[in-house]
C-alpha positions in Angstrom: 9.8 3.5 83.0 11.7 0.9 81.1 15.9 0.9 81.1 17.3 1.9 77.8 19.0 -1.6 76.3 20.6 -2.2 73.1 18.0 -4.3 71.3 16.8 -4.4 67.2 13.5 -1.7 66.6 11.3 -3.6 67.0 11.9 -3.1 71.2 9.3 -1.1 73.0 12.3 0.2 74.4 14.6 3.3 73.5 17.3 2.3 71.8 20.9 3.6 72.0 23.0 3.2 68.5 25.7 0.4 69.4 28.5 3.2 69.3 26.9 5.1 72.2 26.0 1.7 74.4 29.8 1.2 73.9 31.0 3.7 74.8 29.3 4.2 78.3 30.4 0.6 78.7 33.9 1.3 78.6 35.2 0.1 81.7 37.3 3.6 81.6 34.5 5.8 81.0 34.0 8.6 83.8 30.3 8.6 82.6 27.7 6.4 83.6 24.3 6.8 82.3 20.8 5.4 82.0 18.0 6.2 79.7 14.3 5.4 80.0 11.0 6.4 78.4 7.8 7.7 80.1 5.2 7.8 77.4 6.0 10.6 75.1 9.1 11.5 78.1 12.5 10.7 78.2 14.8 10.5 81.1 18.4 10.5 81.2 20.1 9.5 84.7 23.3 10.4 84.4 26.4 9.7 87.1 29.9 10.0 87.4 31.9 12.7 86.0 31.2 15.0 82.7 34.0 16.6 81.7 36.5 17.6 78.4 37.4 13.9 77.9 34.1 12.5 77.5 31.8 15.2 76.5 31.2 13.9 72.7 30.0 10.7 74.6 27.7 13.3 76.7 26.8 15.4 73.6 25.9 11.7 71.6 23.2 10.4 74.5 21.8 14.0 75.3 21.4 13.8 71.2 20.5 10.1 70.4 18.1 10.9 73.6 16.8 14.1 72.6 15.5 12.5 69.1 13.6 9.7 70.5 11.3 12.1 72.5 7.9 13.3 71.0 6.2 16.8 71.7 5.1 17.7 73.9 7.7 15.5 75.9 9.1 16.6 78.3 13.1 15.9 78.0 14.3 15.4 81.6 18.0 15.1 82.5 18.7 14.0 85.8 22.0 14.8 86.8 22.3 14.0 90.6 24.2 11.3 90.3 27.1 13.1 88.7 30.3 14.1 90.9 31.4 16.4 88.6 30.0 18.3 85.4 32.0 20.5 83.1 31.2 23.7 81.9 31.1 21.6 78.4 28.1 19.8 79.9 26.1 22.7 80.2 27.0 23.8 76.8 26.0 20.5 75.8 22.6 20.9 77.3 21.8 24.5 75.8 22.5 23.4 72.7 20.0 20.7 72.9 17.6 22.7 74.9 17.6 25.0 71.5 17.0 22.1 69.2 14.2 20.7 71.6 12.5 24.1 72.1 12.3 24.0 67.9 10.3 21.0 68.2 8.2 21.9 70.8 9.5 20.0 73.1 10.9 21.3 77.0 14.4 19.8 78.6 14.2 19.7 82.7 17.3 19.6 84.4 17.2 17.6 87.7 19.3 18.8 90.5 19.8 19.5 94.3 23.3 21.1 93.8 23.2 24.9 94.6 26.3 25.0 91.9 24.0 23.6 89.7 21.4 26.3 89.8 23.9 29.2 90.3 26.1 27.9 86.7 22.3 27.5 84.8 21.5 31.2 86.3 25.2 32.7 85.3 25.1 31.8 82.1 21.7 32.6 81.9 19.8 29.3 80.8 17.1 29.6 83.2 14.9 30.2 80.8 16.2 27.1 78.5 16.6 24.6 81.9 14.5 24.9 84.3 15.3 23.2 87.3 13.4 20.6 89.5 14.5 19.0 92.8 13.7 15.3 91.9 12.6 13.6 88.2 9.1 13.3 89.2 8.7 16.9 90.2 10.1 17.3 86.3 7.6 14.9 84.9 4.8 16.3 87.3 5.5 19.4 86.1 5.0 18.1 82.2 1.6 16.1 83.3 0.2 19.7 84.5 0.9 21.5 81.5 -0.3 18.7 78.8 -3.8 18.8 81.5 -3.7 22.4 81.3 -3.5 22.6 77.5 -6.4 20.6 77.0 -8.8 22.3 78.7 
């Protein structure tokens, strides 16, 4: 997998819009994140804190992220290393989980928080993000069903 860096298109790398690279570079921001690709995957590792202040910052990387990744995918979000994640960051995710599932294309939430899992199944979004214990279980998951659907 190879770090998201803010370079011209001609990268092999995914590339953030300057706007978004700034923003989770603000010494002030709550939110750290990084992105990388895996073939037609993309991973978001996100840390920190989500919440009201800096969910359009959240809602631009799940989106600039979400774009880049080609069916079958998978879209994986990795939130383990976050301390804290708003309802807004679910909402967030749903919402892209909806676009995604339009382009055929699944989002895999990463977690080991029980709060994680019991906020997904209260608001019903089980369905829309599945959740894995680690990233590779998320993108083991994807290998199966792209092996599967070729036979």
């Amino acid at each position: 997998m190879s770090p998201v860096i803010a370079e011209p298109m001609s990268s092999p790398h995914l590339t953030l819009s300057t706007r978004l690279v700034y923003e989770l570079g603000d010494p002030h921001s709550t939110l750290r994140a990084t992105t990388d690709r895996d073939g037609a995957a993309v991973l978001i590792n996100a840390g920190g804190e989500i919440d009201a202040c800096n969910e359009h910052t959240w809602r631009r990387l799940v989106g600039e992220a979400a774009n880049v990744v080609t069916p079958p995918g998978p879209f994986v979000v990795d939130v383990t290393g976050l301390d804290f994640m708003g309802c807004c960051a679910f909402a967030v995710l749903a919402d892209e989980a909806r676009r995604c599932r339009q382009r055929g294309i699944d989002v895999r939430l990463v977690s080991r928080e029980p709060i994680v899992a019991r906020i997904v199944d209260a608001c019903g979004l089980n369905g829309m993000l599945p959740i894995y214990p680690t990233a590779d279980a998320a993108l083991a998951m994807a290998a199966r069903h792209v092996t599967a659907s070729r036979r």
